[in-house]
N, CA, C and O atoms as a GROMACS GRO file, in nm:
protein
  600
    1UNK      N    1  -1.526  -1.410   1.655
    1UNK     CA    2  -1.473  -1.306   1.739
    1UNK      C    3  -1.559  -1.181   1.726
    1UNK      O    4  -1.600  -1.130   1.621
    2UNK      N    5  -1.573  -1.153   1.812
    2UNK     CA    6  -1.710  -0.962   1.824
    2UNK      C    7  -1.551  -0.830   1.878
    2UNK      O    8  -1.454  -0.831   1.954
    3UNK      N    9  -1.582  -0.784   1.829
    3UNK     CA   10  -1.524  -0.659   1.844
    3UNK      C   11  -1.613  -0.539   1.956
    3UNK      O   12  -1.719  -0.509   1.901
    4UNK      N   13  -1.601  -0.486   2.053
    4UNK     CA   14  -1.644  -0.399   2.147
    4UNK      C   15  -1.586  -0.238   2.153
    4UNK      O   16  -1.465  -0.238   2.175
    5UNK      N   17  -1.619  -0.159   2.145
    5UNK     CA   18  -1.566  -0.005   2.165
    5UNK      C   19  -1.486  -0.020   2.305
    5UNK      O   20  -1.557  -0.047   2.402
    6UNK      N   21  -1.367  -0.007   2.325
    6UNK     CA   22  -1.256   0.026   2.440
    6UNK      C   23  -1.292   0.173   2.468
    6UNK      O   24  -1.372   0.207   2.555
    7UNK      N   25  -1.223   0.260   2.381
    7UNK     CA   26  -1.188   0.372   2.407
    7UNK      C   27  -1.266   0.499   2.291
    7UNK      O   28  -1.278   0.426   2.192
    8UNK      N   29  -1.287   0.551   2.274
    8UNK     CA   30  -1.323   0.659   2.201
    8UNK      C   31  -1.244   0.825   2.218
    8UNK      O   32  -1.247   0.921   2.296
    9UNK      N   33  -1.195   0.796   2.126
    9UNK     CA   34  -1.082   0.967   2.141
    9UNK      C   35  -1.089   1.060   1.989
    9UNK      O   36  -1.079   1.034   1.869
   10UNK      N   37  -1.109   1.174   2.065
   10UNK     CA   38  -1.110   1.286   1.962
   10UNK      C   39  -1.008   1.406   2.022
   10UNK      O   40  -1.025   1.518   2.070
   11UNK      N   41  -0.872   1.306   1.988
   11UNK     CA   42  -0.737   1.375   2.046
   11UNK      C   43  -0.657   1.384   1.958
   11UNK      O   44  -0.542   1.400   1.999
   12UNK      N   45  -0.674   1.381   1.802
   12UNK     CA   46  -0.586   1.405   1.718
   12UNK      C   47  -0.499   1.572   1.713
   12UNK      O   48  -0.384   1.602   1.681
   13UNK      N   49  -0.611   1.649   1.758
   13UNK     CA   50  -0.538   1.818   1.748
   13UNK      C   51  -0.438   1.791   1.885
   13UNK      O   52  -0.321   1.830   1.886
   14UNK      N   53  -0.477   1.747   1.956
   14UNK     CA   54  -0.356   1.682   2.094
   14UNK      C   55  -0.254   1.627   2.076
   14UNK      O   56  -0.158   1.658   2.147
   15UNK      N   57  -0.244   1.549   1.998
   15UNK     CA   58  -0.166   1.442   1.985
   15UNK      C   59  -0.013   1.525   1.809
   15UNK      O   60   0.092   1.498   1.751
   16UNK      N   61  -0.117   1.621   1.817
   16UNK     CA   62  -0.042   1.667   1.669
   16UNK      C   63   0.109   1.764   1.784
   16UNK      O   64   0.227   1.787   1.756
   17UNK      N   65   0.046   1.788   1.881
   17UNK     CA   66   0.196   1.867   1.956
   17UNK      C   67   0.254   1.821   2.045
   17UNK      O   68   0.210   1.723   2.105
   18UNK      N   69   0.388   1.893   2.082
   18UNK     CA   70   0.452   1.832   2.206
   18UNK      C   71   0.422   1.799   2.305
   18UNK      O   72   0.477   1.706   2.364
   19UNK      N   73   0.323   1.871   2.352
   19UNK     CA   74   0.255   1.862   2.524
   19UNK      C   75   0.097   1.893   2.532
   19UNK      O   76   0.041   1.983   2.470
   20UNK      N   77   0.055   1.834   2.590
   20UNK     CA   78  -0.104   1.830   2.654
   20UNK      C   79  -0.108   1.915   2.746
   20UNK      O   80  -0.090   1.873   2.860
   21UNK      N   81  -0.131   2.056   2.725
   21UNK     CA   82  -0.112   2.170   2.809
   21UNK      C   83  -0.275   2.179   2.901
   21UNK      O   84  -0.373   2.185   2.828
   22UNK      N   85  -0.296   2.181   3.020
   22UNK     CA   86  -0.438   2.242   3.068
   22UNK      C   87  -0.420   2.351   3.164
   22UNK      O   88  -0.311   2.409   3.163
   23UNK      N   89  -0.489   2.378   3.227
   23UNK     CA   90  -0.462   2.542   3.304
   23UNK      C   91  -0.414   2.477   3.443
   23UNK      O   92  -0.375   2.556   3.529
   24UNK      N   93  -0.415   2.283   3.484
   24UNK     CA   94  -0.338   2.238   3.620
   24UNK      C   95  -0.175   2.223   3.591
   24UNK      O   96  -0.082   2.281   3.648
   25UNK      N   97  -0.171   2.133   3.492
   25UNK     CA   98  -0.074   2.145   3.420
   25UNK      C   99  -0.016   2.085   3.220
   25UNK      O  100  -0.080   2.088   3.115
   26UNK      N  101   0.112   2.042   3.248
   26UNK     CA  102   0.148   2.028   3.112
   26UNK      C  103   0.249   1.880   3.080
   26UNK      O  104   0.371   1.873   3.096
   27UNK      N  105   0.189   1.807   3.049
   27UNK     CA  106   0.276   1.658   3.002
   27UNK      C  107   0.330   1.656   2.867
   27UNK      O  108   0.276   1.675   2.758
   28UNK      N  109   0.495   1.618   2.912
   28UNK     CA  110   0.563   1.650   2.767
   28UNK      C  111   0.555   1.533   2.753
   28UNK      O  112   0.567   1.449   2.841
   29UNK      N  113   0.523   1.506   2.587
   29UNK     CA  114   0.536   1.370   2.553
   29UNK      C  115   0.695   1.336   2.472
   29UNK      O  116   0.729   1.232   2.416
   30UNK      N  117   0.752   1.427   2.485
   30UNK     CA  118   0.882   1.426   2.413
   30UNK      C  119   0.983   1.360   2.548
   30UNK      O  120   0.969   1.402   2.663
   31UNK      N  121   1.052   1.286   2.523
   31UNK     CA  122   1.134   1.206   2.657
   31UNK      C  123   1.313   1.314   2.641
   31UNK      O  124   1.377   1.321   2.536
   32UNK      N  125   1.338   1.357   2.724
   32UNK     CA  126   1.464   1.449   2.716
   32UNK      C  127   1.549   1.328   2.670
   32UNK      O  128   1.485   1.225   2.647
   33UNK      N  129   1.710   1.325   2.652
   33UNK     CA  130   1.811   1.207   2.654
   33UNK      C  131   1.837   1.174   2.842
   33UNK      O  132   1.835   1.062   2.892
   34UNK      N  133   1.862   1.317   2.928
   34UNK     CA  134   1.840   1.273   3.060
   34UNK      C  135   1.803   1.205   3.122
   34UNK      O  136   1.866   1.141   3.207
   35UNK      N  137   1.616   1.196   3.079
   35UNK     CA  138   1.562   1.118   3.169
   35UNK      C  139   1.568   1.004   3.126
   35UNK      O  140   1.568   0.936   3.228
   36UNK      N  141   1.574   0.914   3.013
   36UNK     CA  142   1.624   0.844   2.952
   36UNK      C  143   1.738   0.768   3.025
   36UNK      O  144   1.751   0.646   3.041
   37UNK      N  145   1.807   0.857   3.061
   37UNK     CA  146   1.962   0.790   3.142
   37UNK      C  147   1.940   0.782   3.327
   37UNK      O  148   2.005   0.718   3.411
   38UNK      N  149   1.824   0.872   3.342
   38UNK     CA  150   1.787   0.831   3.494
   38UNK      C  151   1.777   0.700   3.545
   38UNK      O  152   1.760   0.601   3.473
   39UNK      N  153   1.790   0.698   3.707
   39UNK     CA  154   1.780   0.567   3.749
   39UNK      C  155   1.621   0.555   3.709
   39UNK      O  156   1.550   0.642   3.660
   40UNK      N  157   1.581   0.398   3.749
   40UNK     CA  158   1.475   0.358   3.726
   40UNK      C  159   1.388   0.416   3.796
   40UNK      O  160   1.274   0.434   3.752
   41UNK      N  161   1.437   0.466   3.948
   41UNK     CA  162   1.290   0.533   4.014
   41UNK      C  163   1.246   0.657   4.001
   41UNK      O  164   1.131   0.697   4.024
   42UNK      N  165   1.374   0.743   3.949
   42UNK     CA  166   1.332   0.876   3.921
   42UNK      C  167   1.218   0.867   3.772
   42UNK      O  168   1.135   0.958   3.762
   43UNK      N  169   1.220   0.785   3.691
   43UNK     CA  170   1.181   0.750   3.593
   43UNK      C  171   1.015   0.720   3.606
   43UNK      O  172   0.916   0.778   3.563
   44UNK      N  173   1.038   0.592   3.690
   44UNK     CA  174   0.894   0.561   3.731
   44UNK      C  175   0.796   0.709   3.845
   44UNK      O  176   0.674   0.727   3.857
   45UNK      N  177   0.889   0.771   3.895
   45UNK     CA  178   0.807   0.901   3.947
   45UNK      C  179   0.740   0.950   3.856
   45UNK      O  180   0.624   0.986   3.877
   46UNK      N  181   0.816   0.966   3.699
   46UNK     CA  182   0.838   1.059   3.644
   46UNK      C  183   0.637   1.039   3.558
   46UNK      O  184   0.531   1.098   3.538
   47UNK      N  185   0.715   0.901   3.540
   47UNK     CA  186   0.553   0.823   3.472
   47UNK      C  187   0.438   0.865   3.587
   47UNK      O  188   0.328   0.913   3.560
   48UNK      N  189   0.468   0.847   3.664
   48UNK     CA  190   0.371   0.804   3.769
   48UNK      C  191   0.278   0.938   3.817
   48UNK      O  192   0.157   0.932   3.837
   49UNK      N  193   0.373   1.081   3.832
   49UNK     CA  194   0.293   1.207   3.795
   49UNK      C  195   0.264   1.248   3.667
   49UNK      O  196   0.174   1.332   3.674
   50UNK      N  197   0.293   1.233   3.572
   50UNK     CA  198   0.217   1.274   3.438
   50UNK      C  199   0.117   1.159   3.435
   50UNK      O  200   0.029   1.168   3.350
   51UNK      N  201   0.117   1.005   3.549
   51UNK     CA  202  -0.032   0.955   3.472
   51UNK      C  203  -0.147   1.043   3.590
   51UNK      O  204  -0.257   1.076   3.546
   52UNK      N  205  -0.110   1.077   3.740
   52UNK     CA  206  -0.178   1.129   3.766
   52UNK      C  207  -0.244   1.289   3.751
   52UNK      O  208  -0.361   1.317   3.780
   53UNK      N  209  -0.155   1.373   3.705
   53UNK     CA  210  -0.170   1.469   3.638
   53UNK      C  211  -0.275   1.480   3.515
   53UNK      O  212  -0.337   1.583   3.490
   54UNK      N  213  -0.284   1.385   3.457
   54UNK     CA  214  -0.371   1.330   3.324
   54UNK      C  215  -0.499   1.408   3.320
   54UNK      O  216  -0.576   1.384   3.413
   55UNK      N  217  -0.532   1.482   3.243
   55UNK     CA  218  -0.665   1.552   3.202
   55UNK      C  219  -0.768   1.536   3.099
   55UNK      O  220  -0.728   1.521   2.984
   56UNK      N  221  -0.876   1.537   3.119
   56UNK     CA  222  -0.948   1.524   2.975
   56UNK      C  223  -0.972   1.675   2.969
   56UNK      O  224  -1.000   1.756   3.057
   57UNK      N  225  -0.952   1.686   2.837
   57UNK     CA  226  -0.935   1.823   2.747
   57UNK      C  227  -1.052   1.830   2.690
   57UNK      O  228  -1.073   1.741   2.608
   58UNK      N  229  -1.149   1.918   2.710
   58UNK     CA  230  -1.285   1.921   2.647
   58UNK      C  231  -1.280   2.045   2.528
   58UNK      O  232  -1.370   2.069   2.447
   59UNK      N  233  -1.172   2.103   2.537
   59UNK     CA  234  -1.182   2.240   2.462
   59UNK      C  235  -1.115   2.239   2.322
   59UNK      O  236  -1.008   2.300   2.319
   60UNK      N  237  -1.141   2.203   2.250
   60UNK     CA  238  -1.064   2.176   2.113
   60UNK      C  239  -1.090   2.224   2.022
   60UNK      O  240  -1.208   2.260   2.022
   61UNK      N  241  -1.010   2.257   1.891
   61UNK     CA  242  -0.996   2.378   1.840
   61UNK      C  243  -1.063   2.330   1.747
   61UNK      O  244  -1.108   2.216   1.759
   62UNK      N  245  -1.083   2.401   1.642
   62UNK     CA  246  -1.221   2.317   1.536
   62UNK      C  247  -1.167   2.301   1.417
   62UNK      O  248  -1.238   2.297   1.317
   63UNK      N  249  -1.040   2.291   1.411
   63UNK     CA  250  -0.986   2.201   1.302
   63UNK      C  251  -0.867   2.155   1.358
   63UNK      O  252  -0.834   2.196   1.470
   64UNK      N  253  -0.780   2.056   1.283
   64UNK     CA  254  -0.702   1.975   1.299
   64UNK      C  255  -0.557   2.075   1.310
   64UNK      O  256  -0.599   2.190   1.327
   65UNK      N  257  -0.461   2.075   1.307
   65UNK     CA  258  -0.364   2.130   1.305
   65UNK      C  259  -0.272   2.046   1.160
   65UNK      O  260  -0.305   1.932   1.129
   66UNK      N  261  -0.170   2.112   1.091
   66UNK     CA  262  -0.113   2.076   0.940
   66UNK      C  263  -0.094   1.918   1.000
   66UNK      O  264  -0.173   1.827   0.972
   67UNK      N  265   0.015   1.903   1.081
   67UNK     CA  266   0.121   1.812   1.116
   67UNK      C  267   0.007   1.671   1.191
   67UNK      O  268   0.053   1.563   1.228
   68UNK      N  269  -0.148   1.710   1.199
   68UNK     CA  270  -0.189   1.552   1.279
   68UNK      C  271  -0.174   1.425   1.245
   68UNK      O  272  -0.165   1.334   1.327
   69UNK      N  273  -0.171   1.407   1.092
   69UNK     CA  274  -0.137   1.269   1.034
   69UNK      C  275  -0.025   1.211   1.098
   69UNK      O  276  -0.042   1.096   1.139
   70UNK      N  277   0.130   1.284   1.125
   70UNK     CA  278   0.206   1.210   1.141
   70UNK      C  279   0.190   1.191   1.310
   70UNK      O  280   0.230   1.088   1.365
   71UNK      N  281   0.139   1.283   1.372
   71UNK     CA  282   0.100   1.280   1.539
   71UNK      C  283   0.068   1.171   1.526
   71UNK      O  284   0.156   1.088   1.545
   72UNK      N  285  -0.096   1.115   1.483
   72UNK     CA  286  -0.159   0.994   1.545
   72UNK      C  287  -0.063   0.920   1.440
   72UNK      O  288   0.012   0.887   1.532
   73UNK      N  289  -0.009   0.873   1.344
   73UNK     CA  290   0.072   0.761   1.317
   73UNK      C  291   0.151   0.716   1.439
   73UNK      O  292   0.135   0.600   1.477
   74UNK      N  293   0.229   0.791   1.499
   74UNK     CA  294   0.302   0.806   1.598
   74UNK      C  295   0.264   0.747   1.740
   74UNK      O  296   0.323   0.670   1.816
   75UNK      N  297   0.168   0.800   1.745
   75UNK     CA  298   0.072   0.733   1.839
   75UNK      C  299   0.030   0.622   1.860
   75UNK      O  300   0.038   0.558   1.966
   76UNK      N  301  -0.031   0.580   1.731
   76UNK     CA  302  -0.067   0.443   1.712
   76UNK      C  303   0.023   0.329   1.733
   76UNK      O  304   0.014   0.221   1.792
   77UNK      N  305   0.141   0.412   1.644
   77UNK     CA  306   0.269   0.338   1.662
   77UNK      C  307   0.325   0.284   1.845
   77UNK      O  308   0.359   0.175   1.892
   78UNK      N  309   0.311   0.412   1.899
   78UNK     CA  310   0.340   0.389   2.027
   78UNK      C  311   0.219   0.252   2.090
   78UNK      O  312   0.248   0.146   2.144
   79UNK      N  313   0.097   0.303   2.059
   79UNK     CA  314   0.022   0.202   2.156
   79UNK      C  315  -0.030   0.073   2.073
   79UNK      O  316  -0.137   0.016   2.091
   80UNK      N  317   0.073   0.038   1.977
   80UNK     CA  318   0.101  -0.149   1.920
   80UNK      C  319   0.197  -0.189   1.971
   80UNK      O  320   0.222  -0.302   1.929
   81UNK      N  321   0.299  -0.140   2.076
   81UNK     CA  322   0.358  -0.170   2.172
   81UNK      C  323   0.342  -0.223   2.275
   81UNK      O  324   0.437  -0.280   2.328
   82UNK      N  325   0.180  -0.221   2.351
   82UNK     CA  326   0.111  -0.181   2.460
   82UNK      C  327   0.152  -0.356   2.442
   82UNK      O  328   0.160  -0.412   2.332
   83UNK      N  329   0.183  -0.444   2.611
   83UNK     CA  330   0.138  -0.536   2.599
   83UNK      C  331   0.032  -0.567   2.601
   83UNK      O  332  -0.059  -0.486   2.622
   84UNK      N  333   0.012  -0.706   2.577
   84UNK     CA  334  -0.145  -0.813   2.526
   84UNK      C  335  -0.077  -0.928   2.570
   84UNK      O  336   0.042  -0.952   2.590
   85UNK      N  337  -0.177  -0.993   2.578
   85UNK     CA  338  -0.227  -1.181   2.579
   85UNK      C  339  -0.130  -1.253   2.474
   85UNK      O  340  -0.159  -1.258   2.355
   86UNK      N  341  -0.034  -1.298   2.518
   86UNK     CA  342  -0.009  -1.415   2.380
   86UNK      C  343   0.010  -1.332   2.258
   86UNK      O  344  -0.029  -1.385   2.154
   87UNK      N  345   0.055  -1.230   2.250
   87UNK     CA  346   0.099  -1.162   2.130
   87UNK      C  347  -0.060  -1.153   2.025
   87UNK      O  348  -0.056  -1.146   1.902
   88UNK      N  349  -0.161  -1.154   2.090
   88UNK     CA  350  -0.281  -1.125   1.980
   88UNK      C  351  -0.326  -1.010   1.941
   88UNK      O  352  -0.436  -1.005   1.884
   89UNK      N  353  -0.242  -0.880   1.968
   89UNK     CA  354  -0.280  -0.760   1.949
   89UNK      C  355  -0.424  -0.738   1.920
   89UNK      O  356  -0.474  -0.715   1.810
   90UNK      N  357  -0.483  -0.748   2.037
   90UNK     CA  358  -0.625  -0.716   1.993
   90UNK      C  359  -0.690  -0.603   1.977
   90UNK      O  360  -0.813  -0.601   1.979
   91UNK      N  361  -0.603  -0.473   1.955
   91UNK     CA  362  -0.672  -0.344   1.868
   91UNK      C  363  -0.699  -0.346   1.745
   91UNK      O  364  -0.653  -0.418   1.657
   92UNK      N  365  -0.799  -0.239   1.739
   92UNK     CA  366  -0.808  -0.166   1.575
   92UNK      C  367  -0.863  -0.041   1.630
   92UNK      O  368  -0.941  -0.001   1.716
   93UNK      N  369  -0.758   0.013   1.503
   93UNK     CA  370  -0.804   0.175   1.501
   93UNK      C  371  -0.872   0.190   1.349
   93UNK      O  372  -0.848   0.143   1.238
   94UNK      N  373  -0.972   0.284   1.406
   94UNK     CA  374  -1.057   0.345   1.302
   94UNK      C  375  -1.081   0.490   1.317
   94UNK      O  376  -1.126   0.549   1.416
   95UNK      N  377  -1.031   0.554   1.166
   95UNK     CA  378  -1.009   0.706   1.193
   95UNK      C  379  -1.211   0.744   1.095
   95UNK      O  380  -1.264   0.703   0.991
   96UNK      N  381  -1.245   0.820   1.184
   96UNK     CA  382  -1.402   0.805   1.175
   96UNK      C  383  -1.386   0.918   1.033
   96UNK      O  384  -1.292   0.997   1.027
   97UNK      N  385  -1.493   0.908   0.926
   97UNK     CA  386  -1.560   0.993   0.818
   97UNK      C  387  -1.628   1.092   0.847
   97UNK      O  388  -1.686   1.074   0.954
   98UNK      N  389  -1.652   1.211   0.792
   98UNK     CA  390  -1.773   1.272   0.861
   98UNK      C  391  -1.950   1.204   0.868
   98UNK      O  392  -2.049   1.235   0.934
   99UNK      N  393  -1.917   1.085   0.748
   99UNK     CA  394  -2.094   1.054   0.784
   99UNK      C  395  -2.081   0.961   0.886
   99UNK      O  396  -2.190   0.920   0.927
  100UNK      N  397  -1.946   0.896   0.962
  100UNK     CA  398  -1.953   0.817   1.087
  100UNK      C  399  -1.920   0.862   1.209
  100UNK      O  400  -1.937   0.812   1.320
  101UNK      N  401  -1.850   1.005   1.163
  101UNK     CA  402  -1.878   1.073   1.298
  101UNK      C  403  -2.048   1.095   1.347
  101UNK      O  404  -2.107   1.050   1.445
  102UNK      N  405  -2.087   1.163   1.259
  102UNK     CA  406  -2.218   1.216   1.290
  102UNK      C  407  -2.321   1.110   1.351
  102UNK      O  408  -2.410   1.133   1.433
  103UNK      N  409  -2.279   0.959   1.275
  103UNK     CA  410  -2.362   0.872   1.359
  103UNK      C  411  -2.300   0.851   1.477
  103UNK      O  412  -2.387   0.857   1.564
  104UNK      N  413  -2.162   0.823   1.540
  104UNK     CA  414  -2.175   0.822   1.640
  104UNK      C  415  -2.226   0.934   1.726
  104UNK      O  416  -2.298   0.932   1.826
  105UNK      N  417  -2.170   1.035   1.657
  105UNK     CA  418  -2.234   1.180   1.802
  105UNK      C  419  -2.386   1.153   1.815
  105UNK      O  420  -2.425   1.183   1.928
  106UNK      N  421  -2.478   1.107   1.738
  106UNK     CA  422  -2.588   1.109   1.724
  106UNK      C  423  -2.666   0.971   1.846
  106UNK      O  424  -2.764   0.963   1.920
  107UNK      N  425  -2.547   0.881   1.806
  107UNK     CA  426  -2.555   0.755   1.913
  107UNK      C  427  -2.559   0.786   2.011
  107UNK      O  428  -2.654   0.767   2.087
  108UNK      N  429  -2.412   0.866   2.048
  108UNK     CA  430  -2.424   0.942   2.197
  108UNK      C  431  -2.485   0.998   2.247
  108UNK      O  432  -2.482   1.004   2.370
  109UNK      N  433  -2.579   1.072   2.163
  109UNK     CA  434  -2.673   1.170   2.190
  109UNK      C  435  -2.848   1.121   2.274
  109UNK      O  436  -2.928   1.158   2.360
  110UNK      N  437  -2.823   1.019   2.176
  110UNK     CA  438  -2.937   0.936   2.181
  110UNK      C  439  -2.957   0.871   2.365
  110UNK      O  440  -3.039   0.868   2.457
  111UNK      N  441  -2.854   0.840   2.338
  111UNK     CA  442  -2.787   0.731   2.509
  111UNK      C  443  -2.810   0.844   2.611
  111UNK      O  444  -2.896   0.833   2.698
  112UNK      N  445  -2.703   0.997   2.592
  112UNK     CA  446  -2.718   1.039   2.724
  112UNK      C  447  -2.892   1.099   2.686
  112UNK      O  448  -2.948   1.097   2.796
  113UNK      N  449  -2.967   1.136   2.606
  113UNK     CA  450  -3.096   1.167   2.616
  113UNK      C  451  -3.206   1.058   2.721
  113UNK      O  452  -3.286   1.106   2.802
  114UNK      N  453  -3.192   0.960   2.705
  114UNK     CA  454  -3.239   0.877   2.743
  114UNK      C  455  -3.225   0.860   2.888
  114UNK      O  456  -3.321   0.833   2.960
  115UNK      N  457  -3.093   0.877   2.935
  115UNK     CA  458  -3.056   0.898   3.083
  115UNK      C  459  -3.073   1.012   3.116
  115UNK      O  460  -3.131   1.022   3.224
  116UNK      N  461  -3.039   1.131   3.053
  116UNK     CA  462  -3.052   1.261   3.133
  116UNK      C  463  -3.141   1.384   3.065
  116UNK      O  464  -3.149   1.506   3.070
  117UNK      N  465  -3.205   1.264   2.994
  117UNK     CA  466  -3.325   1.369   2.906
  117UNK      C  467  -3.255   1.440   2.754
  117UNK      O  468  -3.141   1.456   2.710
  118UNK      N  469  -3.394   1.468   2.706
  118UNK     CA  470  -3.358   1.489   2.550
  118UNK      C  471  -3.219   1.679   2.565
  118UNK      O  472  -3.104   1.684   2.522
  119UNK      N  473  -3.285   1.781   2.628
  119UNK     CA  474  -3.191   1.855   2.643
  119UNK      C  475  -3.036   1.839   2.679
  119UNK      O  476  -2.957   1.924   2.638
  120UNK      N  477  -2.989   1.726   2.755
  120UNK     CA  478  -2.854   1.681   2.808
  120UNK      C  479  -2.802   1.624   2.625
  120UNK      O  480  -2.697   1.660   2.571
  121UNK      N  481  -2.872   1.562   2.582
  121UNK     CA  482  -2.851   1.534   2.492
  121UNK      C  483  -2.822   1.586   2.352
  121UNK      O  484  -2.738   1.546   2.272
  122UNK      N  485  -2.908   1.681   2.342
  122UNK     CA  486  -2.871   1.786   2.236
  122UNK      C  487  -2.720   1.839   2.286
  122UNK      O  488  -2.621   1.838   2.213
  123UNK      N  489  -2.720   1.886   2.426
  123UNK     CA  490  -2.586   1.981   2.449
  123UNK      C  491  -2.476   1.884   2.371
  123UNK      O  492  -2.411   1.920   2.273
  124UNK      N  493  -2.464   1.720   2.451
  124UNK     CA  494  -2.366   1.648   2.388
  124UNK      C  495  -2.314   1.641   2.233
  124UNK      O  496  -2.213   1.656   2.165
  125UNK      N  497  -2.464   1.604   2.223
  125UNK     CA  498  -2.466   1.602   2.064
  125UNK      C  499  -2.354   1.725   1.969
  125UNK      O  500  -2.263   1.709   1.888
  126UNK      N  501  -2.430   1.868   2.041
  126UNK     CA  502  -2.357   1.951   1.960
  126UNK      C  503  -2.173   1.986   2.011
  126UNK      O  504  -2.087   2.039   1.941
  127UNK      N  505  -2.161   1.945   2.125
  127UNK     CA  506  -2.048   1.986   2.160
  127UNK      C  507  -1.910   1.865   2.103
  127UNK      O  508  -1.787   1.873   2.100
  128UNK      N  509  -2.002   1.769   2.068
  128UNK     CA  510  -1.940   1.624   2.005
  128UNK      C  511  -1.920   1.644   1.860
  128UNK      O  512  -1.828   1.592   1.797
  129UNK      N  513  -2.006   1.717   1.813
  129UNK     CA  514  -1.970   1.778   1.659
  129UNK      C  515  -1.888   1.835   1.624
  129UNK      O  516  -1.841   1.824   1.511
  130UNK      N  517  -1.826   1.953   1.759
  130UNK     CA  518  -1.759   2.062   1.709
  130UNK      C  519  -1.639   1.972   1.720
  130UNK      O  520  -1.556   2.018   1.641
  131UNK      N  521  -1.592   1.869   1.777
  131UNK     CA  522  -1.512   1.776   1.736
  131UNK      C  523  -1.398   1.782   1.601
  131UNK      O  524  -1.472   1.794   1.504
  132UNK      N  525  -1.257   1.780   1.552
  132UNK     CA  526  -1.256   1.799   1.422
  132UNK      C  527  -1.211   1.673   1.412
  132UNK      O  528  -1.236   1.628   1.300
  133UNK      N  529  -1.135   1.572   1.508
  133UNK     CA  530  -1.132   1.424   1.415
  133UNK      C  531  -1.127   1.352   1.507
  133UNK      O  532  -1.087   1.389   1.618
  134UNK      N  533  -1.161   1.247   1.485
  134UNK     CA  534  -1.228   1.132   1.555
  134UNK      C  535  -1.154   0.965   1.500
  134UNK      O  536  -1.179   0.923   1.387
  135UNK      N  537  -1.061   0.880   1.605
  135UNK     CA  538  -1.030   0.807   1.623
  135UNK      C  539  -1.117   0.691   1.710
  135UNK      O  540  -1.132   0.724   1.828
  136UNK      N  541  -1.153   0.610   1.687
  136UNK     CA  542  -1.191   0.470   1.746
  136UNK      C  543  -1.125   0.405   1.771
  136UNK      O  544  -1.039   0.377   1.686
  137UNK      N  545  -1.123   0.360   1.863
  137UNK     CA  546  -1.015   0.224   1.926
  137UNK      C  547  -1.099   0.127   1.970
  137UNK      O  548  -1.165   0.161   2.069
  138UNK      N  549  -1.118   0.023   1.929
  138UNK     CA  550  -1.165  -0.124   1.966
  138UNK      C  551  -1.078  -0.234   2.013
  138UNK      O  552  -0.961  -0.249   1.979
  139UNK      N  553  -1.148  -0.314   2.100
  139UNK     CA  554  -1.049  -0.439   2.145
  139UNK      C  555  -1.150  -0.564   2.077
  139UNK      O  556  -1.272  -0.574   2.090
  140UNK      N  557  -1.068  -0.644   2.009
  140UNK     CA  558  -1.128  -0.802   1.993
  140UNK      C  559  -1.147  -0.879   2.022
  140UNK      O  560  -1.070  -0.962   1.975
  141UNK      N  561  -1.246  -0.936   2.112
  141UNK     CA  562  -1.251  -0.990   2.201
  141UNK      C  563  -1.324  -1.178   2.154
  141UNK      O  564  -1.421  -1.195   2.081
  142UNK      N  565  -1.240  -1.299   2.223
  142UNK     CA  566  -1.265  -1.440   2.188
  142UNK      C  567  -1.367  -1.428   2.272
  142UNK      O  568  -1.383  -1.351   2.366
  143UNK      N  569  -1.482  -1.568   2.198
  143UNK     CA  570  -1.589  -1.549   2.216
  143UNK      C  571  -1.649  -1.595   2.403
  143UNK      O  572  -1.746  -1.562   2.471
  144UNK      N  573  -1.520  -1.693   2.426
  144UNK     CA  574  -1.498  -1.726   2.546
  144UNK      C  575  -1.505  -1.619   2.647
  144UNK      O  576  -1.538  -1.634   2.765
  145UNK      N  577  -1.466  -1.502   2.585
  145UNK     CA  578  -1.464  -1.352   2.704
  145UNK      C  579  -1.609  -1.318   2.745
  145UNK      O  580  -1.634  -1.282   2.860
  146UNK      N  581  -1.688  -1.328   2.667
  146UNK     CA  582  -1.826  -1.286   2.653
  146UNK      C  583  -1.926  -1.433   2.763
  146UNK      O  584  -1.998  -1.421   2.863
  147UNK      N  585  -1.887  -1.550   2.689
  147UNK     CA  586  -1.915  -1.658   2.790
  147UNK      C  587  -1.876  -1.677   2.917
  147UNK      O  588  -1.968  -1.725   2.984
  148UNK      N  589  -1.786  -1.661   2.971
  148UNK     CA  590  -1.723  -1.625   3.089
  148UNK      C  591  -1.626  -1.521   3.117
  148UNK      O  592  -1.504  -1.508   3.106
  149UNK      N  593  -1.750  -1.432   3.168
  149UNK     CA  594  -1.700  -1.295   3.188
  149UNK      C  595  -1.584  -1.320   3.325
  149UNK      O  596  -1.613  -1.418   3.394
  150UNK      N  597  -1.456  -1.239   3.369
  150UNK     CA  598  -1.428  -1.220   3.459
  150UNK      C  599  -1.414  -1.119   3.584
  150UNK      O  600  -1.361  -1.157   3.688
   0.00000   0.00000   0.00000
């Protein structure tokens, strides 16, 4: 089995509070008891504008906030829920070190240099540093996926 990078997130200072605030708007991740008791379609609206609402947050504060440990537990917790295939949960999370952050920013750096030149690359590089924690998410993938792609 090979393992592949899914997702890459450096959303722990995010994930440590109630809401993902940006200057369009603000997704509470806290569920009231109300909506909870709504019919099903007010519900599915409800999903359906906070997924389009959805922002990537580039502006992050340069350290973690007290409370992030139990945020991303929480999190994680939430997305081993996510369905899968046949119950094979094929994530892993990996909460990155500083000497594996730095190689990845450095990876990244490398990649967009190469496409958009060595200057595009430095910017990434440094703006990927100021980063304060860094989660990996991988999917596991049978070797059959790779042999016949779909």
């Amino acid at each position: 089995m090979r393992s592949i990078i899914c997702i890459l997130v450096a959303a722990a200072q995010l994930l440590a509070t109630d809401a993902f605030t940006t200057p369009q708007t603000t997704i509470t991740t806290t569920t009231r008891s109300s909506q909870l008791n709504a019919r099903p379609e007010a519900r599915s609206r409800e999903v359906h504008k906070n997924i389009l609402s959805r922002r990537t947050i580039n502006e992050f504060e340069p350290t973690l906030p007290d409370n992030w440990e139990k945020a991303l537990e929480k999190s994680i917790e939430a997305a081993v829920y996510a369905p899968n295939h046949k119950r094979t949960e094929p994530w892993r999370f990996y909460l990155l070190g500083p000497k594996s952050i730095e190689k990845v920013c450095q990876l990244n750096a490398d990649i967009v240099a190469l496409k958009k030149g060595e200057e595009a690359g430095q910017k990434k590089l440094k703006r990927w540093l100021q980063m304060p924690g860094w989660l990996v998410v991988t999917c596991v993938k049978g070797d059959d996926d790779f042999n016949n792609p779909t």
